[in-house]
C-alpha positions in Angstrom: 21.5 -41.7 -7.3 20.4 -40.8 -3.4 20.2 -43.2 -0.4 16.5 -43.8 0.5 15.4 -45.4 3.8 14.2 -49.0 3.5 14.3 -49.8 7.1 14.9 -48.0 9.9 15.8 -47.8 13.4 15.8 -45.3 15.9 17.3 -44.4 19.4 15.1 -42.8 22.3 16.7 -39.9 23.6 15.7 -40.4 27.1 16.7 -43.9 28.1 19.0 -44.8 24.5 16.7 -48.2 23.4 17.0 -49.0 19.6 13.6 -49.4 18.6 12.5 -51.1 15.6 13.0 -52.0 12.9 10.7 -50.0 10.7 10.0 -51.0 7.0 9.4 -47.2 5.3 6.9 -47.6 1.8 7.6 -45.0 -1.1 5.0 -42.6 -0.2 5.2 -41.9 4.1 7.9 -41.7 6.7 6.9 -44.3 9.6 8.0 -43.4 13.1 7.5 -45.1 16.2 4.8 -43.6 18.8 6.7 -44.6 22.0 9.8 -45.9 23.5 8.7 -49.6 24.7 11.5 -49.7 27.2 10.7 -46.4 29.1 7.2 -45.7 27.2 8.6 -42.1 26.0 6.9 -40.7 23.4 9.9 -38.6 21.9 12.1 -37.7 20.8 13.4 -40.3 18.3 16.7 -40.1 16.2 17.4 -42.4 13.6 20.0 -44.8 14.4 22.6 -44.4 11.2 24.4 -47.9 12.2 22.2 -50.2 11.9 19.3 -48.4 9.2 19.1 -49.9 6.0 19.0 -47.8 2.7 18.2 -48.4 -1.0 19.2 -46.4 -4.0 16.9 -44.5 -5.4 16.9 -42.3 -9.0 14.1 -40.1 -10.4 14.7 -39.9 -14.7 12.5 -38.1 -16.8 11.4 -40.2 -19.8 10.8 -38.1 -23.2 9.4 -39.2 -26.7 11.9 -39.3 -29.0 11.9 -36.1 -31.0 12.3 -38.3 -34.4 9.0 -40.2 -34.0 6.8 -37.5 -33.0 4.6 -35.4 -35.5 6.5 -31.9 -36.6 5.7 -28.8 -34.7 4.8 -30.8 -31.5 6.7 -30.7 -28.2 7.6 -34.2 -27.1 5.7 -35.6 -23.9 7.9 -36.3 -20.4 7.2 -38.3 -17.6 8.7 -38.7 -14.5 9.8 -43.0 -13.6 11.1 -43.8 -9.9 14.0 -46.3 -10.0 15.2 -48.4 -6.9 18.1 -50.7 -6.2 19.4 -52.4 -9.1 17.5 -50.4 -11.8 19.5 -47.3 -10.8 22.3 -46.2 -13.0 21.1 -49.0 -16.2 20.5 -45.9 -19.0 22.0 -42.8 -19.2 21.0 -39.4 -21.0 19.9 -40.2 -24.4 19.4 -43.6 -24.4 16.0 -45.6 -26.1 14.6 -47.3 -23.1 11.9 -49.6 -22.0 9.7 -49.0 -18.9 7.7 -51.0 -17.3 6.2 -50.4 -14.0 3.0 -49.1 -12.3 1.8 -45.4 -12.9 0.8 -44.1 -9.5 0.4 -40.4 -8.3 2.7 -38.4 -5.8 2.0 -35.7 -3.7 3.9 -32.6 -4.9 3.9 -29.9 -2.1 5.4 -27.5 -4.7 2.7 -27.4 -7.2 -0.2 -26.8 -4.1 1.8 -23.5 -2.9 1.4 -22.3 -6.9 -2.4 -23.5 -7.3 -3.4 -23.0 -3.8 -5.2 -26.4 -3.9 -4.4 -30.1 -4.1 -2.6 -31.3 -6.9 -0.8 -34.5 -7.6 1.6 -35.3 -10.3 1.9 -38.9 -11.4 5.0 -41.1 -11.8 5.6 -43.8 -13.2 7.6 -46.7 -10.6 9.6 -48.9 -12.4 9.4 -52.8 -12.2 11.9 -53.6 -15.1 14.3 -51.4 -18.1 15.4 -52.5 -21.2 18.0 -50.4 -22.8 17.3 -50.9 -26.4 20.2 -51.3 -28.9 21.1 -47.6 -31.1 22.1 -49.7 -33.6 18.7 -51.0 -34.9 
């Protein structure tokens, strides 16, 4: 589990105003264009005090080998968890996802290809940890 932004602040280095506050999405970083007390235009340094974080968790969700065909691999996707979904399911466990299956920009995968590629995510809305026992 890491701390992600959810709303930020920042302090201009030139005349110390706190500007903001700054709501971040999932996707880009928002930063402010200039200082409104003394109209600098950088630089900015987050102000740790008063910004606001999240937790956030990347799992990797798997078929379960058992219910799968013989000889085939079993298909993974990544799901994005925030806040109170974090730390629900741990390795192993038979889960429920729902959520919205988006794409995301993976910088790593253009320097292989040496063109744009996206991989695609799946951001969860709600988990169900289902009972073994069934």
């Amino acid at each position: 589990v890491l701390p992600q932004l959810s709303i930020v602040k920042y302090d201009c280095n030139k005349c110390g105003f706190v500007i903001g506050p700054f709501v971040q999405s999932q996707n880009s970083e928002v930063k402010p264009g200039s200082c409104p007390e003394c109209q600098s235009t950088g630089p900015f340094m987050i102000n740790m005090e008063q910004t606001l974080y999240r937790n956030y968790q990347k799992i990797t969700l798997q078929e379960s080998p058992g219910r799968i065909p013989a000889g085939r691999i079993p298909r993974s996707k990544d799901c994005i968890m925030l806040a109170d979904l974090c730390d629900r399911c741990k390795p192993g466990d038979e889960i429920d996802v729902t959520g919205t299956y988006t794409n995301s920009y993976d910088g790593s995968l253009n320097t292989e290809n040496g063109f744009p590629v996206f991989a695609t995510v799946i951001l969860a809305n709600h988990l169900i940890v289902k009972d073994c026992k069934q």
